[in-house]
N, CA, C and O of each residue as an XYZ file, in Angstrom:
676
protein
N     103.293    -94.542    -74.672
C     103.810    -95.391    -75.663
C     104.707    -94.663    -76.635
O     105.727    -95.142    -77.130
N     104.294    -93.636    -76.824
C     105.340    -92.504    -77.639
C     106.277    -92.654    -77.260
O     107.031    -93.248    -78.031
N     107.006    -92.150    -75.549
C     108.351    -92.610    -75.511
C     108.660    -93.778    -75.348
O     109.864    -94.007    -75.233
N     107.891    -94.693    -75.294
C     108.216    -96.109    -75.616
C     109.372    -96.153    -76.494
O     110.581    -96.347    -76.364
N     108.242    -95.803    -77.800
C     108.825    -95.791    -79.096
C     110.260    -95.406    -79.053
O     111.284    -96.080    -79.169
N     110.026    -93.954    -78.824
C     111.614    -93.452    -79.104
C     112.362    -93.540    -78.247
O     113.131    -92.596    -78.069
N     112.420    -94.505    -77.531
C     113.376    -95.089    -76.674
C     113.664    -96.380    -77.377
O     114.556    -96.813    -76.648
N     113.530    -97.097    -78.124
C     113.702    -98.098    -78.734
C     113.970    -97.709    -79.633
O     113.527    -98.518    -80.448
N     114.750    -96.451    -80.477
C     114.767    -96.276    -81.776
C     116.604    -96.530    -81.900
O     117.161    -95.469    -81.617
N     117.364    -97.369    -82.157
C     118.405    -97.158    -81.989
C     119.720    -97.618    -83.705
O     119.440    -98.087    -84.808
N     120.965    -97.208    -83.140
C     121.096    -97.824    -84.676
C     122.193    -98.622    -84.871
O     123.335    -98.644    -84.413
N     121.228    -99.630    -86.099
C     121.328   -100.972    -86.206
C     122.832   -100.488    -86.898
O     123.092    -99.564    -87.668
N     123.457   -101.250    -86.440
C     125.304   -101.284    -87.560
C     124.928   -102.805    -88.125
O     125.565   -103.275    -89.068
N     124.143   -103.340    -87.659
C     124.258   -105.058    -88.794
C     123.633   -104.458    -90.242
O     124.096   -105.076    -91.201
N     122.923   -103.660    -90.521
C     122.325   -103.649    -91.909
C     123.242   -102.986    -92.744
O     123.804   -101.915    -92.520
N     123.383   -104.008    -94.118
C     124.371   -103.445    -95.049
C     123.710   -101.692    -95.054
O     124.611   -100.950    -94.664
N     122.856   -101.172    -95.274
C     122.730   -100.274    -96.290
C     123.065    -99.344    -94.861
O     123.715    -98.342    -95.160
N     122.815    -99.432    -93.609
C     123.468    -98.528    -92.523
C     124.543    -98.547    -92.817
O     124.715    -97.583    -93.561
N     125.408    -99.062    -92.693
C     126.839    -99.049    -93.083
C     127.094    -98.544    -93.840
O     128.040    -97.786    -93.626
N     126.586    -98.535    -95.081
C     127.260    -97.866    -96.538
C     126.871    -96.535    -95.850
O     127.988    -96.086    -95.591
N     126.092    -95.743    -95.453
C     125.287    -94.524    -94.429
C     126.002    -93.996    -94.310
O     126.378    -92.944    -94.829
N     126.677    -95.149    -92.957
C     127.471    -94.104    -91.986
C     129.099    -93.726    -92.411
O     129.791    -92.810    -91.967
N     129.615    -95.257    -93.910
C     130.649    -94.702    -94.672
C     130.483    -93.609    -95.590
O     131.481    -93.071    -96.069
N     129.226    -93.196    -95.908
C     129.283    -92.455    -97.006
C     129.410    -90.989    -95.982
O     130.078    -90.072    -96.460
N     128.747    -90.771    -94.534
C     128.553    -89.357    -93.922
C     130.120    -89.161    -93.423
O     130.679    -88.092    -93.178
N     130.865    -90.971    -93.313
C     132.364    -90.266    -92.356
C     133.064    -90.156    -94.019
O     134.063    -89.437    -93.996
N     132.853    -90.525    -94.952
C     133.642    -89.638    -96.243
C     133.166    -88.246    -96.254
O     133.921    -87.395    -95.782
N     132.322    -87.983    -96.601
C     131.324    -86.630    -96.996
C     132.387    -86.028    -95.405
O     133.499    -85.630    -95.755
N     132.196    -85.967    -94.227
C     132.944    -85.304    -93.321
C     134.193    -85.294    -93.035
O     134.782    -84.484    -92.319
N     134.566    -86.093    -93.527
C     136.346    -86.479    -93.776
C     136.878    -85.301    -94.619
O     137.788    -84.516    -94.349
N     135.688    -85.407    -96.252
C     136.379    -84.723    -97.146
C     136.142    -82.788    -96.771
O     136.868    -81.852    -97.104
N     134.736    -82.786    -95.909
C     134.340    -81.353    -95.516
C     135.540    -80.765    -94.242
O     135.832    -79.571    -94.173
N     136.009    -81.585    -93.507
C     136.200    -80.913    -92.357
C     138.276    -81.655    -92.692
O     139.160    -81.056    -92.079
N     138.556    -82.460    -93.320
C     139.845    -82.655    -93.813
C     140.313    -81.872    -95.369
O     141.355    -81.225    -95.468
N     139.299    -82.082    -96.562
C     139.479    -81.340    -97.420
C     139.684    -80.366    -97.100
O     140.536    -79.840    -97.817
N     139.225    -79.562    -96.083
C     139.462    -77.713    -95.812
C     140.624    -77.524    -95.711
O     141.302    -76.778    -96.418
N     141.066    -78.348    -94.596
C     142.537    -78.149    -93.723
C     143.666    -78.676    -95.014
O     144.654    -77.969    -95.206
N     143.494    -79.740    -95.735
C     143.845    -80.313    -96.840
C     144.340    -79.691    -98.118
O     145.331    -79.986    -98.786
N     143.426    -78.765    -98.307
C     143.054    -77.906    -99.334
C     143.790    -76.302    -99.244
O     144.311    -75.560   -100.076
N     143.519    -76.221    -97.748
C     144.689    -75.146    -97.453
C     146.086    -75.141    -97.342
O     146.721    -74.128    -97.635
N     146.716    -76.320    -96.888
C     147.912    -76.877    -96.799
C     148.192    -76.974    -98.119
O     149.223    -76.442    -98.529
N     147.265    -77.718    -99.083
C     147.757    -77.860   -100.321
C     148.127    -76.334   -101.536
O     148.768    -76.259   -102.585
N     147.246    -75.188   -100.609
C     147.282    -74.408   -101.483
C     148.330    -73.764   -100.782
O     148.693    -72.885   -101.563
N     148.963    -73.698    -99.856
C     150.178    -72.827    -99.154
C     151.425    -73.715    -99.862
O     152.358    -73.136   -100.419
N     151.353    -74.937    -99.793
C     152.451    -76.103   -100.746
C     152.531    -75.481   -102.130
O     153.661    -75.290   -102.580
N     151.116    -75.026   -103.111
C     151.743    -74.533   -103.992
C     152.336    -72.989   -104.096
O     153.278    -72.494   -104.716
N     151.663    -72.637   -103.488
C     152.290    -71.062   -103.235
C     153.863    -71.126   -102.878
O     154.529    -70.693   -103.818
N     154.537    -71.493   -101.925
C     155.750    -72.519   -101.314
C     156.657    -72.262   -102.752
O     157.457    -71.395   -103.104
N     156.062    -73.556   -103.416
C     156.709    -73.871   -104.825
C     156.676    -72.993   -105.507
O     157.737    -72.515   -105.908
N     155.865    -72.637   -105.762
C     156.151    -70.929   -106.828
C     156.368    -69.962   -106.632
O     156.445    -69.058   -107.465
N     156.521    -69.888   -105.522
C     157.891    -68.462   -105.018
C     159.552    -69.358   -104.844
O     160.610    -68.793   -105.117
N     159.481    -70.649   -104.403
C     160.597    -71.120   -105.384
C     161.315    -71.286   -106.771
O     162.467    -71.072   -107.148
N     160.143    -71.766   -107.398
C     159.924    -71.357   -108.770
C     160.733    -70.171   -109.094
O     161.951    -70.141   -109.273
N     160.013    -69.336   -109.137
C     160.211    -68.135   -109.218
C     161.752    -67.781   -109.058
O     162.580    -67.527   -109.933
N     161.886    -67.839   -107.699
C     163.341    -67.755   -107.155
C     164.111    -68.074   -107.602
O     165.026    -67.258   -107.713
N     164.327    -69.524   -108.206
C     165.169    -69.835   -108.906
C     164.885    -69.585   -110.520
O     165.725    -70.137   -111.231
N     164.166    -69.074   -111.014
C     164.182    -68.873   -112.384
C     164.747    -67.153   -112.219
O     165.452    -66.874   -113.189
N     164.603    -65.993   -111.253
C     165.310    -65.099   -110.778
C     166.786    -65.107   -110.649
O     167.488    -64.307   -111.267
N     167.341    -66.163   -109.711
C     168.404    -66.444   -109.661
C     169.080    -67.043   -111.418
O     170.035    -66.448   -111.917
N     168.633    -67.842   -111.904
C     169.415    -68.467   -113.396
C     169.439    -67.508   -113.837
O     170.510    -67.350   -114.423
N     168.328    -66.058   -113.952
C     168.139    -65.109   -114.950
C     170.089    -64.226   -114.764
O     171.033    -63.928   -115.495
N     169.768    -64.173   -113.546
C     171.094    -63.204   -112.486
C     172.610    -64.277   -113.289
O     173.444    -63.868   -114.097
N     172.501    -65.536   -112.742
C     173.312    -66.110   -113.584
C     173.880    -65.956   -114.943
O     175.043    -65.820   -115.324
N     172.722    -66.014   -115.586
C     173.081    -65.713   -116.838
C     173.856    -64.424   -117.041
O     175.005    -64.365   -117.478
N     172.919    -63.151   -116.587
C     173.808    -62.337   -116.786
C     174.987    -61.987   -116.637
O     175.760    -61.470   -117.443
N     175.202    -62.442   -114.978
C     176.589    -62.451   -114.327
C     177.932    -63.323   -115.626
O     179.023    -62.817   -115.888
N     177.545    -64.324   -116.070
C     177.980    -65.188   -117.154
C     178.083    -64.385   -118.251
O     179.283    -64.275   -118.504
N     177.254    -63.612   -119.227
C     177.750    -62.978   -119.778
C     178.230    -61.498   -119.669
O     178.345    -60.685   -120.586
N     178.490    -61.329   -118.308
C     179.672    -59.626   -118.054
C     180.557    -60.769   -118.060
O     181.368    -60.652   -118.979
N     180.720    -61.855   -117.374
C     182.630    -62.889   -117.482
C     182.800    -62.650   -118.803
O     183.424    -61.719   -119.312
N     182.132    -63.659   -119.415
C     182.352    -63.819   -121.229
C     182.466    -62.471   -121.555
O     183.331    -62.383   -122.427
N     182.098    -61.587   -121.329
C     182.472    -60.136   -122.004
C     184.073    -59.328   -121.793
O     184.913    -58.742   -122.476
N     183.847    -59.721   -120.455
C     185.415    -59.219   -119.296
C     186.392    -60.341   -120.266
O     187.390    -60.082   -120.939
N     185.945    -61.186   -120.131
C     187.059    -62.257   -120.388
C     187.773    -62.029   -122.119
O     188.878    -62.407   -122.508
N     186.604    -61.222   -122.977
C     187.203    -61.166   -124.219
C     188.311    -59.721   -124.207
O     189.350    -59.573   -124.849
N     187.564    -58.651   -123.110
C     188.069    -57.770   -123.225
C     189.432    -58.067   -122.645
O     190.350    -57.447   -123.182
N     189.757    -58.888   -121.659
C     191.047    -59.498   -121.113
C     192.020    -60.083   -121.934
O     193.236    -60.028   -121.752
N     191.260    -60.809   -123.108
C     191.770    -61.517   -124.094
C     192.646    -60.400   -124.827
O     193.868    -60.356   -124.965
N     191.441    -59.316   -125.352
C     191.773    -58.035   -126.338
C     193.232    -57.871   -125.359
O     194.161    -58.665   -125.505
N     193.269    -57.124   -124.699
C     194.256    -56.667   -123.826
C     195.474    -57.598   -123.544
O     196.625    -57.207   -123.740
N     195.236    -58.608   -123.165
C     196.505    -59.754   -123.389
C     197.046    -59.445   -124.553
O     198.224    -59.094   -124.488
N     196.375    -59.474   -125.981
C     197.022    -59.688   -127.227
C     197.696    -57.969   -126.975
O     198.734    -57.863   -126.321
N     197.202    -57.050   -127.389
C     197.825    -55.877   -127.295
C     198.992    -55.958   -126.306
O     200.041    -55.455   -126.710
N     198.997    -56.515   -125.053
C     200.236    -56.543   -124.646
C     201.004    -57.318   -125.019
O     202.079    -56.722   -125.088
N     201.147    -58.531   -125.376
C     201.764    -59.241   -126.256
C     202.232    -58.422   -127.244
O     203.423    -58.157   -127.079
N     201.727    -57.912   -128.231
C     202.266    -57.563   -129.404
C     203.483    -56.242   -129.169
O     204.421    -56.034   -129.939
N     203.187    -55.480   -127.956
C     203.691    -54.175   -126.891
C     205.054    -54.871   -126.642
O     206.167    -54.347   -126.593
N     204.821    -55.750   -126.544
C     205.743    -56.760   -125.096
C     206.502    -56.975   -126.640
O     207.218    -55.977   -126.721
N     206.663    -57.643   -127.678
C     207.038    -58.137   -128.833
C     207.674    -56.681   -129.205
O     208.899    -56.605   -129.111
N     207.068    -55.698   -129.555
C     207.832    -54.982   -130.246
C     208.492    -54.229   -129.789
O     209.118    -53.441   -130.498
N     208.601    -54.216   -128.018
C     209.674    -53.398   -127.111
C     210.904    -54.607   -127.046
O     212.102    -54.381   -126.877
N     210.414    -55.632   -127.185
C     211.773    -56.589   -127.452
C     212.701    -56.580   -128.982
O     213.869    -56.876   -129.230
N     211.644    -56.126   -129.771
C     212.279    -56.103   -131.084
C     213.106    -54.366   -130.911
O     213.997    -54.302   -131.758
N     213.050    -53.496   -130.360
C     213.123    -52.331   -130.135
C     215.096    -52.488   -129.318
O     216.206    -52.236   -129.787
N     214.673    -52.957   -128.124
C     215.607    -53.096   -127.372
C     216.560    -53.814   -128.038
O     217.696    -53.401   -127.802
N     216.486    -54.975   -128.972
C     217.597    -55.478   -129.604
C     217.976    -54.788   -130.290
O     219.157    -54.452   -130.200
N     217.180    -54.286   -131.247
C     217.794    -52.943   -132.280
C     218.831    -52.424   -131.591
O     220.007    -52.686   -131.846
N     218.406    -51.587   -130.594
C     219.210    -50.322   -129.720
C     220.277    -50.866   -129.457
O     221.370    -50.298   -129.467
N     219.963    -52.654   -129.048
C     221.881    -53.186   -127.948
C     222.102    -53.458   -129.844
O     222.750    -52.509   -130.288
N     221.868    -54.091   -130.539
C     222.662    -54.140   -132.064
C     223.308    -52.626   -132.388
O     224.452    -52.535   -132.832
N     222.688    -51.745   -132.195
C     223.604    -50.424   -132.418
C     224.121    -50.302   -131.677
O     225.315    -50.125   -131.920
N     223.847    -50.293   -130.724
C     225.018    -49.973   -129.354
C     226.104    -50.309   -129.710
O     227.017    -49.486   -129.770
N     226.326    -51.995   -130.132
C     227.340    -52.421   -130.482
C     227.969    -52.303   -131.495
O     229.183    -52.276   -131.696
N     226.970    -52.219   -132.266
C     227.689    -51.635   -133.935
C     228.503    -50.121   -133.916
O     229.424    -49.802   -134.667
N     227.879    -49.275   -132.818
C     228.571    -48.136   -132.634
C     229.756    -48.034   -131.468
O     230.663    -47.204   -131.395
N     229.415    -49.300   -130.457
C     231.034    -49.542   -129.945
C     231.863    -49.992   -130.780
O     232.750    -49.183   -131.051
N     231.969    -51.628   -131.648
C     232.776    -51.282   -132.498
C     232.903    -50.427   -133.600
O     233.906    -50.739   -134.242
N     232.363    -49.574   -134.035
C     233.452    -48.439   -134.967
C     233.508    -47.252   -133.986
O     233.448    -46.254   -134.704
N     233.610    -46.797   -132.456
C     234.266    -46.506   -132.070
C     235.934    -47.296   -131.587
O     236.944    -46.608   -131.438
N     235.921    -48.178   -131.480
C     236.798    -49.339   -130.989
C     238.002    -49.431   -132.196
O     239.218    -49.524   -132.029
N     237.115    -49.364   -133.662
C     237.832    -49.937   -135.036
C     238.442    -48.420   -135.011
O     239.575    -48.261   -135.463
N     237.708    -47.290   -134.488
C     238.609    -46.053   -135.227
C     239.764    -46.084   -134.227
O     240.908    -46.029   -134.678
N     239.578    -46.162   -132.990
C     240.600    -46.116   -131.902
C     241.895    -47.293   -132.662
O     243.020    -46.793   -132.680
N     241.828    -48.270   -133.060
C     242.463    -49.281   -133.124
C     243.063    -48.593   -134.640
O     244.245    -48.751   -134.947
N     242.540    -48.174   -135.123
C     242.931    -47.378   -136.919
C     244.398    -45.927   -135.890
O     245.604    -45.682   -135.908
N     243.210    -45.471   -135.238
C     244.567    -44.278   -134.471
C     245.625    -45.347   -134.058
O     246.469    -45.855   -134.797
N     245.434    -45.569   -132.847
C     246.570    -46.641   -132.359
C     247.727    -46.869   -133.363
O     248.863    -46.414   -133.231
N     247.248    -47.693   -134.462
C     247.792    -48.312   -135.708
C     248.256    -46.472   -136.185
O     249.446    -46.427   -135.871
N     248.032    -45.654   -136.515
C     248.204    -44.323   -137.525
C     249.628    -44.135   -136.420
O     250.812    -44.143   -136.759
N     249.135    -43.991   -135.200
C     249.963    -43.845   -134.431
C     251.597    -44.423   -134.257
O     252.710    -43.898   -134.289
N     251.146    -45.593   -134.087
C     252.357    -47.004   -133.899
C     252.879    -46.434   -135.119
O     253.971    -45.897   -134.936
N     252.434    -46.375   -136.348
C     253.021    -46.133   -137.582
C     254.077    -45.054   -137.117
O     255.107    -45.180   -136.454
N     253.572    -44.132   -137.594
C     254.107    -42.572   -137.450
C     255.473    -42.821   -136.525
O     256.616    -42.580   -136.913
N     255.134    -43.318   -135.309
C     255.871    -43.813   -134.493
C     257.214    -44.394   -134.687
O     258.334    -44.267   -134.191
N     256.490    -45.266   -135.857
C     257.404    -46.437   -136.363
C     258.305    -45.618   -137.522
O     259.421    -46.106   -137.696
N     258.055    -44.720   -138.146
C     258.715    -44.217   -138.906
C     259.377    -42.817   -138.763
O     260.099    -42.312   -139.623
N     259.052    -42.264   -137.600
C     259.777    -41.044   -137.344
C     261.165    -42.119   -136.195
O     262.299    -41.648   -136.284
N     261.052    -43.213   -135.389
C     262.021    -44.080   -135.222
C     263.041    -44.422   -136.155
O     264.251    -44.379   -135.928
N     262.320    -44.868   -137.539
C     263.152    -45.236   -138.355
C     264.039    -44.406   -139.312
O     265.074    -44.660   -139.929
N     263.176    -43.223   -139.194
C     264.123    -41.794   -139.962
C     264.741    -41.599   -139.332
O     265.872    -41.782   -139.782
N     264.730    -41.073   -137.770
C     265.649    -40.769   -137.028
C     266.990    -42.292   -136.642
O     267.961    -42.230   -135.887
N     266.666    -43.117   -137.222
C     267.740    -44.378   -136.986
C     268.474    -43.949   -138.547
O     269.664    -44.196   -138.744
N     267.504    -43.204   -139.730
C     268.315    -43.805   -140.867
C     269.360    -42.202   -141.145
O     270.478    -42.143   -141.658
N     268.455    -40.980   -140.563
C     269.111    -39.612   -140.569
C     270.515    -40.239   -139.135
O     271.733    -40.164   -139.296
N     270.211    -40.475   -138.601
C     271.623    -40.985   -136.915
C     272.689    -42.063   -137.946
O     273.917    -42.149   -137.927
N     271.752    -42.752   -138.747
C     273.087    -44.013   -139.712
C     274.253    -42.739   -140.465
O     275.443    -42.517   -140.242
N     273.162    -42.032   -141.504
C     273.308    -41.345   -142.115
C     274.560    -40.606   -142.139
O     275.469    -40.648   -142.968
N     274.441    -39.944   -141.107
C     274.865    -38.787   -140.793
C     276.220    -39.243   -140.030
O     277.354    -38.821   -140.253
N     275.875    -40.083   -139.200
C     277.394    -40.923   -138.790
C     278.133    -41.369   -140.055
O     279.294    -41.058   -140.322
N     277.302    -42.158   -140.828
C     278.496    -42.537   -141.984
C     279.199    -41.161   -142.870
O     280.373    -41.006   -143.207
N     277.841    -40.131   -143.128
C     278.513    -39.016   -143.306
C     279.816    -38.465   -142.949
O     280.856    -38.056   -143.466
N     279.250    -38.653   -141.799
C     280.736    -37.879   -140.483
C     282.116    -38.722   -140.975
O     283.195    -38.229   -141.301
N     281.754    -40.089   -140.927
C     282.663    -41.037   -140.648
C     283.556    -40.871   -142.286
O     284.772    -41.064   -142.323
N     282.989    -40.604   -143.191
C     282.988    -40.455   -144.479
C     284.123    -39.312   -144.654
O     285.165    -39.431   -145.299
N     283.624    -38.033   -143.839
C     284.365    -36.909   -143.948
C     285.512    -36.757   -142.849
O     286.466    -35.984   -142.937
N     285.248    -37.631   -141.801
C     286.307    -37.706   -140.566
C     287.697    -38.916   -141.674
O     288.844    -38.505   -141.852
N     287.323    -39.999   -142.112
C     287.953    -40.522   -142.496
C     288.487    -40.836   -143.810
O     289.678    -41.080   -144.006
N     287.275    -40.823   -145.020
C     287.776    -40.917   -146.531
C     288.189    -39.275   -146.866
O     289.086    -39.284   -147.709
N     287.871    -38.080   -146.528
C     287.553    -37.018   -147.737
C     289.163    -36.334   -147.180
O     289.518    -36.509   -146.014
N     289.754    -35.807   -147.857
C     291.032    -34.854   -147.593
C     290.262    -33.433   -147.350
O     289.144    -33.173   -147.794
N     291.164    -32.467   -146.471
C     290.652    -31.320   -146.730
C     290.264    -30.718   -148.069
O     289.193    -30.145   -148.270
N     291.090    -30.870   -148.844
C     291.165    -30.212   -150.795
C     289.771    -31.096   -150.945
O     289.028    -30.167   -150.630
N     289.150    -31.846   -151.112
C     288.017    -32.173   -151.415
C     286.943    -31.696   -150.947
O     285.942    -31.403   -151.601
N     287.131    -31.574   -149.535
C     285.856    -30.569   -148.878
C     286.194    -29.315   -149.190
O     285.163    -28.681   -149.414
N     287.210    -28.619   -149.317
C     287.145    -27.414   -149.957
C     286.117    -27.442   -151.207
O     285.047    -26.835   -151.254
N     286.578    -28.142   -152.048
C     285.813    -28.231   -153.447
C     284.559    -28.297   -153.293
O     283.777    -27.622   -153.962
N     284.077    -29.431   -152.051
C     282.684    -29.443   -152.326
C     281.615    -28.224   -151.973
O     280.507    -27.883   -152.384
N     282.488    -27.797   -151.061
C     281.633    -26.320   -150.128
C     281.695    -25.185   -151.032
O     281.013    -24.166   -150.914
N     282.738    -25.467   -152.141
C     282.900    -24.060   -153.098
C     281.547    -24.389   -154.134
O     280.692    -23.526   -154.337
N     281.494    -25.554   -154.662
C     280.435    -26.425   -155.145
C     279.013    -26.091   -155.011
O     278.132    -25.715   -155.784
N     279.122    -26.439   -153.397
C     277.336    -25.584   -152.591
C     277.199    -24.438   -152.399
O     276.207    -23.777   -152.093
N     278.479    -24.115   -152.627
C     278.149    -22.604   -152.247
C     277.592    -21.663   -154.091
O     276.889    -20.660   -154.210
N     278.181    -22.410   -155.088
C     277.680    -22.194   -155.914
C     276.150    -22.213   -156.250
O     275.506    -21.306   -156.778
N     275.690    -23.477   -155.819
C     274.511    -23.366   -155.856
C     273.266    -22.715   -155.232
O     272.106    -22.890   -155.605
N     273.539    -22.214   -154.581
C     272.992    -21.212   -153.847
C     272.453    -20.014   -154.444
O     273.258    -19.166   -154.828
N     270.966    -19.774   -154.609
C     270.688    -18.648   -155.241
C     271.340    -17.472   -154.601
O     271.729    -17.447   -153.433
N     271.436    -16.398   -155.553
C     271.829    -15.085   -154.851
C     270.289    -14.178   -155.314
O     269.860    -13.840   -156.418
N     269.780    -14.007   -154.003
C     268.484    -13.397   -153.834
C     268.893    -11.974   -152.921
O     268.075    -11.224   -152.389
N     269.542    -11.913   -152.913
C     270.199    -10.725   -152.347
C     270.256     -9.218   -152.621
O     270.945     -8.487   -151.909
């Protein structure tokens, strides 16, 4: 009759409180044998994330810095622009100077040449005109003594110059 018994022992699924049983042992094993696997996945997910984390708070750090050597480069670029600018400005103010003298010293080479020229033309002009007024001169002279003077007058006058003539003798 013993194994009677436990051959007839079987289980009932109509009774509420079996049921709640066998939901409460497949939670309780759900959460033992899924929580594990669950729990590990979940803890490799956060590990995952915080070496991302990480990574990127590594990387912004790198950023940043990289950002301020630009901003640094970029002022020193700035510095250097202006210095050449001002380089660049005062080799232009330089070079005009030099072509303003240049020219200021071509013309008064130019004005003295043009002063000779002129000293020249002059001189020119008046050793022409002496020699036109000594050539008048001297013809009317001639013409004077070829035609108005008698001999007896040029006698007189040569006795005349000849008077005047120191005697240093």
């Amino acid at each position: 009759m013993d194994n009677l018994f436990l051959l007839s022992i079987e289980i009932n699924t109509d009774i509420f409180e079996t049921n709640i049983i066998n939901i409460i042992l497949l939670v309780v094993l759900l959460f033992n044998v899924v929580g594990a696997a669950l729990k590990t996945s979940m803890f490799e997910r956060k590990s995952k994330i915080l070496d991302e984390v990480q990574g990127a708070e590594k990387s912004l750090t790198e950023a940043a810095e990289r950002l301020r050597e630009a901003e640094t480069q970029s002022e020193q670029a700035t510095l250097i622009i202006a210095q050449l600018e001002e380089k660049t400005e005062k080799l232009r103010q330089q070079i005009l100077l030099n072509n303003w003298q240049r020219g200021f010293d071509e013309m008064s080479r130019m004005e003295k040449a043009a002063n000779l020229a002129i000293k020249y033309e002059t001189q020119k002009a008046a050793r022409e005109n002496q020699d036109s007024l000594l050539t008048s001169g001297l013809t009317n002279a001639y013409n004077f003594i070829i035609n108005d003077l008698s001999y007896d007058d040029c006698c007189q006058l040569n006795t005349k110059r000849i008077d005047q003539i120191p005697a240093k003798i």
